[in-house]
N, C-alpha and C positions, 0 to 999 in steps of 0.2 A: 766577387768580394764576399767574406764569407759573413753571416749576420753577425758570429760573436765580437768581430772589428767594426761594426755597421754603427751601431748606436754611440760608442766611442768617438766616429771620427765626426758624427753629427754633433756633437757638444764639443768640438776644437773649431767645427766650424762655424756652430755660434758664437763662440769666445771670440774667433776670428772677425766675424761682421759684428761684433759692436764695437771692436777696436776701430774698425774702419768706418764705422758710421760717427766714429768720435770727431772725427773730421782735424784730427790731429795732423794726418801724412804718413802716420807709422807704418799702414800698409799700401805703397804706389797702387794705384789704378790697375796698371799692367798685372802686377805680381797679383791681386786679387781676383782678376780675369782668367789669367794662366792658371790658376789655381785649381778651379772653380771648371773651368775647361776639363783641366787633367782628370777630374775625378767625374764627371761625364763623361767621358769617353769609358773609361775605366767599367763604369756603372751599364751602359751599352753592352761593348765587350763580352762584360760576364752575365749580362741581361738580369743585373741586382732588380729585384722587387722592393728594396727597404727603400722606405719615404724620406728622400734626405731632405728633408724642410726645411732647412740653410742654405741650402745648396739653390733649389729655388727663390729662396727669397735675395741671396747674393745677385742671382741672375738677373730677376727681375728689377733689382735695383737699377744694373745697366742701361736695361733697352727699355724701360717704363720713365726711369725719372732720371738718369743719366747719359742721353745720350750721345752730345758733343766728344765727352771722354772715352764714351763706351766704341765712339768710330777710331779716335786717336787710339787708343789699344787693341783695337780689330786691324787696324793696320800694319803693327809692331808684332802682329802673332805670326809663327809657323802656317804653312799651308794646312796642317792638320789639324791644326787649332782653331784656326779661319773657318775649316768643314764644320768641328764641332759644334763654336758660336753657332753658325747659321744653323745648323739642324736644330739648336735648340729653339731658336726662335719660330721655322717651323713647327715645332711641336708645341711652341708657345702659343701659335697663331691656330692650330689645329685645335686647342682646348676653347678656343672662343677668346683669348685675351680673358683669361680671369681674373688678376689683378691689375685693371689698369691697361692702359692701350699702349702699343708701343710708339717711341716716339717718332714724329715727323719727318725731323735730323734723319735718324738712321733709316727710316726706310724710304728715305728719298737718297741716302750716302746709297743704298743697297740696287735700286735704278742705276744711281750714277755707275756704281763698280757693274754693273753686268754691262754698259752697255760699253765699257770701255773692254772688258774681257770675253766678250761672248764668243768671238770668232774663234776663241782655243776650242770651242766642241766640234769645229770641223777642221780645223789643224792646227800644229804647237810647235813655236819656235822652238831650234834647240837654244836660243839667247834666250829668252822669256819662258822657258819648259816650268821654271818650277812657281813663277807670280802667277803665270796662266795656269790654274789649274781648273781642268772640267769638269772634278769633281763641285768646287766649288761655287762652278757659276751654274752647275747642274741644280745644288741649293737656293743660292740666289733665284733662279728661276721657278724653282716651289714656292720661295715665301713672297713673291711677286704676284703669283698665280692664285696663291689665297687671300691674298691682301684683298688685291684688284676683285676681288667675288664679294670680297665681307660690306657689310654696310657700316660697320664702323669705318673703315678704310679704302672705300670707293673712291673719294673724295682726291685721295693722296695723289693717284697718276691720274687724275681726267684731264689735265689739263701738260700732259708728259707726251708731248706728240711725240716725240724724240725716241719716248720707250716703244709706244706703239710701231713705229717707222721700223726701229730693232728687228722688235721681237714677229712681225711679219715679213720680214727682209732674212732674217735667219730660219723662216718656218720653208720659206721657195727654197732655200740654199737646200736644206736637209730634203725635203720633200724630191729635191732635182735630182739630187745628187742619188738616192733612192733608188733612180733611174738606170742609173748605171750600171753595167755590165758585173762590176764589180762593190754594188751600193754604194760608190762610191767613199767609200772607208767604214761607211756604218753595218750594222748587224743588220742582214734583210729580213723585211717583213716575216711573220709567220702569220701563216693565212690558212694552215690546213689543221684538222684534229689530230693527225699523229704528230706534228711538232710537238705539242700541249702533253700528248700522254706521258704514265710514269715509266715506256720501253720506248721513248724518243731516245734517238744519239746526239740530243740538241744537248750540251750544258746546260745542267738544273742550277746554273748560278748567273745565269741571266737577267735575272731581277737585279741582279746590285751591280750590274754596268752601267755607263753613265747614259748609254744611249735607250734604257730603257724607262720607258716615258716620256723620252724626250718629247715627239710630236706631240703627243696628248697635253704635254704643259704648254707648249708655243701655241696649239689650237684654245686650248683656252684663256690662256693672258690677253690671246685675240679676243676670243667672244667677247668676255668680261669690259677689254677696254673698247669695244665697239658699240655696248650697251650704252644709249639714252648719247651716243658720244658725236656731236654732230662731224665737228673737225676732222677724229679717227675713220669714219663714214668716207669723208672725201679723200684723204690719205688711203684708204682701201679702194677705192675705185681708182685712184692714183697710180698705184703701183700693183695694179693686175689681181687682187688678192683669193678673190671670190674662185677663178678656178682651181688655185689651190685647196680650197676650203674644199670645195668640192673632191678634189681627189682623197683627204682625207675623211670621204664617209665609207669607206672600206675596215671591214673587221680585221685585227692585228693582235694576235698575243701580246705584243714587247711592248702595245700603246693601247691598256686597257682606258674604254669610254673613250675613247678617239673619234669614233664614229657621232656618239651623243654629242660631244663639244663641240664639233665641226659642223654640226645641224646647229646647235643654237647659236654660234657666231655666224653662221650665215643668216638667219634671222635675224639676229640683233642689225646685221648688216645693209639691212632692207625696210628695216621697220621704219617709215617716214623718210624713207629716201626711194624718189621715184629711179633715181638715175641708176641704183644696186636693182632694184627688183626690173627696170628696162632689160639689164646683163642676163639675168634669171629667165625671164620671160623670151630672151631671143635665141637662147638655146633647142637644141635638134635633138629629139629621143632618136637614137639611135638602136635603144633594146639593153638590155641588161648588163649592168659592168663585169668581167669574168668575178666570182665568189667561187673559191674553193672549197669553202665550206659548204656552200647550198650546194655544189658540184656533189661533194663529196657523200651528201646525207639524201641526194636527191630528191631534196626541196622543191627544186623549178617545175619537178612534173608533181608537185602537193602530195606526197606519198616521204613516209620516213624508212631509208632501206639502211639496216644494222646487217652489215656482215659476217657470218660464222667466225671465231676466234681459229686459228689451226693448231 
């Protein structure tokens, strides 16, 4: 968007939010949302730098102090619209919540929709192809992921066994699935330094598939909801969790910090639970996990060996 349109369309958008804070109805809920959306996305897109200060203050109207309406109109939008919303409250939640926390309503509506849509990240109806989207629950799962870390909003899921139950139920699925001859539909691991280089034959657009970061979000919505959490504790010993956790302390290009996350929710996992650090404690060193990386830079013999370019 180019800036001599930029400050123009910032004063129709004020005009606009004080119509609608007049509390008249001139502008439905919806059509302010859709709005409001369209011109974030827009603003992404062309990666606009101009401060549209209406445009945030629109937004946060929503999910700060409207948010019964703001779920009723989250649910009337396009699948792309849906992505938008939710990124933006990701990057709501990513600034610290600066004006005002988000509300209760919606990030407990935002639990409820991933755990009703989570299954599209490992398959998608052709009936349900376009409400399932993994785009979208791939978001939902970021702003889950930061919430449950912040201390303003720890609070929200401690007591969401239900999310917890999910979101380690779907971390075995991917993890398993992994396994598979054929990763079982997902991107496999990168685990060597020439995937990562700028003469890999890997797709340098990797980043924005939906399966990248995946495990490193389900690792830590785990940590996060395992902390101080006594209930989630016995739900994790419940349903096997820990050596999953364990498998993901392996380095992975497509799941940066995956490694780190996976160490602290298996701490959190143990802290005051004898029965997780029992599981801990009755494991077999069997000698070092394969690492292609330390393979590759020949780490294991403590010596760093850089090979000639040809």
């Amino acid at each position: 968007m180019p800036l001599l349109w930029a400050a123009p369309n910032n004063v129709l958008l004020m005009i606009m939010y004080n119509i609608y804070l007049s509390g008249r109805g001139l502008i439905p809920d919806l059509v302010a949302l859709h709005t409001c959306l369209r011109l974030w996305r827009s603003l992404n897109e062309a990666q606009c730098t101009y401060n549209f200060e209406y445009l945030h203050f629109f937004l946060e109207h929503f999910i700060v102090q409207n948010g019964r309406s703001c779920v009723a109109s989250y649910q009337k939008l396009e699948t792309e619209d849906r992505v938008a919303f939710l990124d933006y409250v990701a990057h709501y939640l990513r600034e610290n919540s600066p004006n005002g926390e988000v509300t209760l309503f919606l990030l407990q509506h935002f639990a409820k929709e991933f755990r009703l849509k989570s299954d599209c990240l490992l398959r998608e109806t052709l009936k349900l192809k376009h409400e399932l989207h993994p785009r979208e629950v791939h978001t939902l799962l970021r702003i889950i992921a930061s919430a449950s870390g912040s201390e303003k909003y720890a609070n929200v899921y401690a007591t969401d066994q239900s999310l917890f139950i999910n979101v380690s139920s779907l971390l075995r699925c991917v993890v398993s699935a992994g396994k598979e001859p054929d990763g079982g539909g997902l991107d496999k691991p990168m685990t060597r330094l020439e995937e990562v280089a700028l003469t890999s034959g890997i797709d340098a657009e990797y980043e924005k598939k939906v399966s990248y970061e995946l495990k490193t979000l389900l690792v830590r919505c785990s940590a996060n909801l395992l902390y101080d959490n006594k209930a989630n504790k016995g739900y994790c010993l419940d349903t096997q969790l820990l050596p999953t956790l364990l498998e993901c302390t392996n380095m992975d290009a497509r799941n940066p910090l995956m490694r780190e996350w996976s160490i602290l929710a298996i701490r959190n996992a143990c802290i005051n639970c004898p029965e997780a650090q029992q599981v801990i404690a009755g494991l077999t060193m069997q000698g070092s996990a394969p690492n292609d990386i330390v393979t590759e830079l020949n780490l294991d013999m403590g010596a760093l060996r850089i090979s000639p370019t040809q």
